[in-house]
Every structure is written in structure tokens, then in C-alpha cells.
C-alpha positions in Angstrom: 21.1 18.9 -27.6 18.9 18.0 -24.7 17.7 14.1 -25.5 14.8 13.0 -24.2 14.4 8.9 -21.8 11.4 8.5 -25.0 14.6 9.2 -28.0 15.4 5.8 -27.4 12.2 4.5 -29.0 12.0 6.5 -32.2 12.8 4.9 -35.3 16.6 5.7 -36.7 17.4 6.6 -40.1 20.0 7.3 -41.9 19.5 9.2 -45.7 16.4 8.6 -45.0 15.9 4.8 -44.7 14.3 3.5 -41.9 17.2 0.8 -40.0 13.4 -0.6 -38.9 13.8 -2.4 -41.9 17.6 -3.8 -41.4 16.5 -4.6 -38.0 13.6 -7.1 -39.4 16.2 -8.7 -41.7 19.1 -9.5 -39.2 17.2 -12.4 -37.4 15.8 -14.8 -40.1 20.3 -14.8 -40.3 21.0 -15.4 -37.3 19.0 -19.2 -37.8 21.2 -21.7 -39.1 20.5 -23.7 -42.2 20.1 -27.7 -41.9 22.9 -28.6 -43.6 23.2 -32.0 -45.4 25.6 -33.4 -43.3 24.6 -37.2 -42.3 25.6 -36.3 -38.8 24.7 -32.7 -37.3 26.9 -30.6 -34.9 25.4 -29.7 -31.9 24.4 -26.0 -32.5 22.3 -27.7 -35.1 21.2 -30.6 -33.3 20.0 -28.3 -30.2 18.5 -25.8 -32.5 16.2 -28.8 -34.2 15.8 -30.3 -30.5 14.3 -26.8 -29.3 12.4 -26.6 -32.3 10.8 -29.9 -31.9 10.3 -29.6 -28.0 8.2 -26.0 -28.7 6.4 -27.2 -31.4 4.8 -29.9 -29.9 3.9 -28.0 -27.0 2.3 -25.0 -28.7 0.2 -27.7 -30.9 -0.6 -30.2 -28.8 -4.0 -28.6 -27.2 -4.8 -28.2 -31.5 -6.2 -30.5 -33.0 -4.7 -31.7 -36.3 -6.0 -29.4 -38.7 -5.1 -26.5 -37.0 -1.3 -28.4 -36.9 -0.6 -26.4 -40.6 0.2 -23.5 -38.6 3.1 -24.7 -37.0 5.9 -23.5 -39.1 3.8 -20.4 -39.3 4.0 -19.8 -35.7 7.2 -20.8 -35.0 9.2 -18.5 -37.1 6.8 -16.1 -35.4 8.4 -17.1 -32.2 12.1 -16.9 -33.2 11.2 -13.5 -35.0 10.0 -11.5 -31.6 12.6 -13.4 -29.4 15.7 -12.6 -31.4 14.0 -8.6 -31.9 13.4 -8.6 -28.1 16.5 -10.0 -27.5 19.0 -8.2 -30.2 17.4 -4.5 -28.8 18.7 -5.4 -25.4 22.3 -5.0 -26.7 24.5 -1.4 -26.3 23.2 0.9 -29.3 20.9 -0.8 -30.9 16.7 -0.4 -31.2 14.1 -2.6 -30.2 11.2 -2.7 -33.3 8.9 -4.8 -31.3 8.6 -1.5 -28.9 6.4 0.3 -31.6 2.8 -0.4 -31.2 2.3 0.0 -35.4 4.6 -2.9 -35.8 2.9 -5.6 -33.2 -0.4 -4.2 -34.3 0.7 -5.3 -38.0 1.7 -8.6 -36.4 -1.2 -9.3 -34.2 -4.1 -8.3 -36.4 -3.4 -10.6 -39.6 -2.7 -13.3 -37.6 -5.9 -12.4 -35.4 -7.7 -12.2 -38.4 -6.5 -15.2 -40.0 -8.0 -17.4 -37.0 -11.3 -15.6 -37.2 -11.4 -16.3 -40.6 -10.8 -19.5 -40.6 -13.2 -20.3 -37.4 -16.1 -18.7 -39.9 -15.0 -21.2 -43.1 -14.8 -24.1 -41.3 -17.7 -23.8 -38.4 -19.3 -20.7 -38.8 -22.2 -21.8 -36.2 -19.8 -22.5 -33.6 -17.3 -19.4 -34.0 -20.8 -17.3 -34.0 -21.8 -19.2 -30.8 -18.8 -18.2 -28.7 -20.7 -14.9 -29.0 -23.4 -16.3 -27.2 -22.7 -18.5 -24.0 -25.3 -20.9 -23.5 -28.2 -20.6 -21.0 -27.9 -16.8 -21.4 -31.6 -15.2 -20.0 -33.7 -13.6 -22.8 -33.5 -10.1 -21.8 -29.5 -10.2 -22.0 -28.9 -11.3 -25.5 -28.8 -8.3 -27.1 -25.8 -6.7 -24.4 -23.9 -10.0 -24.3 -23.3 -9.9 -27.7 -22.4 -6.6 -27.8 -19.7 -7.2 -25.1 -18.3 -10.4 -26.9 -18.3 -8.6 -30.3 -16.5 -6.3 -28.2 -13.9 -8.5 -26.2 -13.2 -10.2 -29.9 -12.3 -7.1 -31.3 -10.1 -6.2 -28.9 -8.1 -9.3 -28.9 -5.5 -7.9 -31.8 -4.9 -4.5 -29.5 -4.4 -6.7 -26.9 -1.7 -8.2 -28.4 0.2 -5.4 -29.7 -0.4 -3.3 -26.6 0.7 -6.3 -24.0 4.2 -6.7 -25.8 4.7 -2.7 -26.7 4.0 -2.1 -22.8 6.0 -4.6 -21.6 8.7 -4.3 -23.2 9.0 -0.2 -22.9 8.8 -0.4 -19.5 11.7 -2.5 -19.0 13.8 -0.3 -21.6 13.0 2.8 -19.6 14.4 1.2 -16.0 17.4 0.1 -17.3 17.9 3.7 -18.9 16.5 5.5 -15.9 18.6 3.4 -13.2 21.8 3.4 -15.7 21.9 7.1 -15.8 21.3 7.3 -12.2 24.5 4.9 -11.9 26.8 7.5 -14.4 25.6 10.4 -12.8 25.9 9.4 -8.9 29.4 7.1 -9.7 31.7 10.7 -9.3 29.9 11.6 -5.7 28.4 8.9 -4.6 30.0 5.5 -4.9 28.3 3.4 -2.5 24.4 4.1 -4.2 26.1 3.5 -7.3 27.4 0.3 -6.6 24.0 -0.7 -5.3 22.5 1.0 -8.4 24.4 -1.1 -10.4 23.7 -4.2 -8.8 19.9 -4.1 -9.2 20.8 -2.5 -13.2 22.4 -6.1 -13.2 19.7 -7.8 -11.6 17.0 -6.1 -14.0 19.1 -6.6 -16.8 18.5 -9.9 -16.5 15.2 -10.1 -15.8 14.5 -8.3 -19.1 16.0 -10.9 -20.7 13.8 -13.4 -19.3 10.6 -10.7 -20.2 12.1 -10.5 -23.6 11.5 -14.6 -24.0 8.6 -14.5 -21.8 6.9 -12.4 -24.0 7.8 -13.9 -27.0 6.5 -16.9 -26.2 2.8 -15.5 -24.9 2.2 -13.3 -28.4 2.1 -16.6 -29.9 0.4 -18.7 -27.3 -2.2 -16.4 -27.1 -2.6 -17.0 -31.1 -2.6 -20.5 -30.7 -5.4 -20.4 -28.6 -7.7 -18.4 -30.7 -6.4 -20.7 -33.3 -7.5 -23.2 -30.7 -11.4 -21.8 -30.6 -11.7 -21.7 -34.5 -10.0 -25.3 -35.5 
């Protein structure tokens, strides 16, 4: 059977269950638990130090109401950097490379912000639609195109982190296959195939974070525009 670079991406099953769904579960696991120790070991104590350190520098630009979201947004991070990260190893699958599934992450939490923006200060979430000083005659298309631009914001989201992280999934299958096939006839552009599938390897480790991190800045700073 002839497989295709794009098998890679579809969604295994077996008798018919989506592993999508065991592939959701396995990182909430992989946190540890506080445990009620007086004294913490030092996986714990780094873990609560990391959390600390990236909570207050997602919600320090927020001002304090907005501060609720925290916990919210934090598991968010952890979820998408241990999916980006766990679909990086030998046989497994990457669910943050399907579109459906960042697009069901990135328009509640999209929405949510929008939401809240038009509960809390509904004249100034409707003036972001409107910069100030804007002449007469282009009202009516400005507000079309920022109607527009906030709309798009969720796709955005889900598009960036799909795109990103497909691409980088591809090259390491494109230039590891390149590696088994020339290894037999040509060792030397192997070897330097190899090298840069190294190299790349962990560079997609760094997108994986990288990437992690921006889905959920970017939140915070509509979050930002609608505290």
C-alpha cells in the first residue's frame, strides 16, 4: 500500500474510536499533583516556579479583572505544549495539526473575550470598530473592514498553529525519508541529511513551545482590549 507524506495527519482509529480522544487525555497526566508534603521535591517546586513566572507575565499587561482568567489560560498553555510536544515523538499523532480542533479552541475562547468586552464596556468594545478622527465619508468601509479583521481573529488562531506546525512535520518526514533512502548509495548526503534532520528536529521543538505560548498570548491580548 502506497502511503501518502499527508497519512501522517489523519486521525487514527482503532474499532472505530478516534485515539484523538486518548491523545487529549494523556497530558492533563502528565502534570503532577501538589502534594501535601510541608516541603516539595524539586519537580514540584520547578513546576509551581514555572507556573508562577508565566502567569505573571501573561497577566501583568491585564488589569485585575481580567486576572480570573489565569488558571483558564494556563492550563491552555500546558494543554498545546505537551500535544505539540508529545506528537514530535516516533509513532505517535499531533491533534493540534487539525484545523477543526484549534478552530474549537480558538473560537470559544475568541468569543468569550468578545463577550465579555460587550458586558462590561459595550461603548468601548464597539469603538475599537471605529478609530478616532476617522473622515466622514470612510465610516461606513472602516467598519466593515474592522467587523472584518475581528472576525477573522479565531481563524487566525487555528490557521497560524495548524500551519506551523504541519509544515515542520512534513520536513522532518520529507528529509528523514530522503536520509533512509539515500543511506544504502549515498552515505556522505546522508550524513549531512541527517545532521540538518537533527538540527530541525530541534528547532521544532522550540516551534512546538513557541507556538504554544503565542495561541495564548494572542488571547490574552484580546482579553486585554475587552477588560
Amino acid at each position: 500500500m502506497t502511503l501518502s507524506f499527508f497519512d501522517q495527519f489523519a486521525i487514527p482509529q482503532t474499532l472505530g474510536i478516534p485515539l484523538i480522544l486518548i491523545a487529549m487525555i494523556m497530558p492533563p497526566l502528565l502534570i503532577f499533583n501538589p502534594s501535601n508534603r510541608l516541603i516539595h521535591n524539586r519537580l514540584s517546586t520547578l513546576q509551581l516556579w514555572a507556573s508562577k513566572t508565566f502567569a505573571k507575565q501573561l497577566m501583568t499587561p491585564i488589569n485585575l479583572p481580567g486576572h480570573k482568567w489565569t488558571s483558564t489560560l494556563l492550563a491552555l498553555t500546558l494543554l498545546l505544549l505537551f500535544l505539540n510536544l508529545l506528537g514530535l515523538l516516533p509513532y505517535t499523532f499531533t491533534p493540534t495539526t487539525q484545523l477543526s480542533m484549534n478552530m474549537a479552541l480558538a473560537v470559544p475562547m475568541w468569543l468569550s473575550t468578545v463577550l465579555i468586552g460587550m458586558r462590561n464596556q459595550p461603548t468601548a468594545s464597539l469603538g475599537h470598530l471605529l478609530p478616532e478622527g476617522t473622515p466622514t465619508l470612510l465610516i461606513p468601509i472602516l467598519i466593515i473592514i474592522e467587523t472584518i479583521s475581528l472576525f477573522i481573529r479565531p481563524l487566525a488562531l487555528g490557521v497560524r498553529l495548524t500551519a506551523n506546525l504541519t509544515a515542520g512535520h512534513l520536513l522532518i518526514q520529507l528529509i528523514s525519508t530522503a536520509v533512509f533512502v539515500l543511506m544504502s548509495s549515498m552515505t556522505l548526503t546522508a550524513s549531512m541529511a541527517l545532521i540538518i534532520l537533527l538540527l530541525l528536529t530541534g528547532l521544532e521543538i522550540a516551534v512546538a513551545m513557541i507556538q504554544a505560548y503565542v495561541f495564548v498570548l494572542l488571547i490574552s491580548l484580546y482579553l486585554q482590549e475587552n477588560v
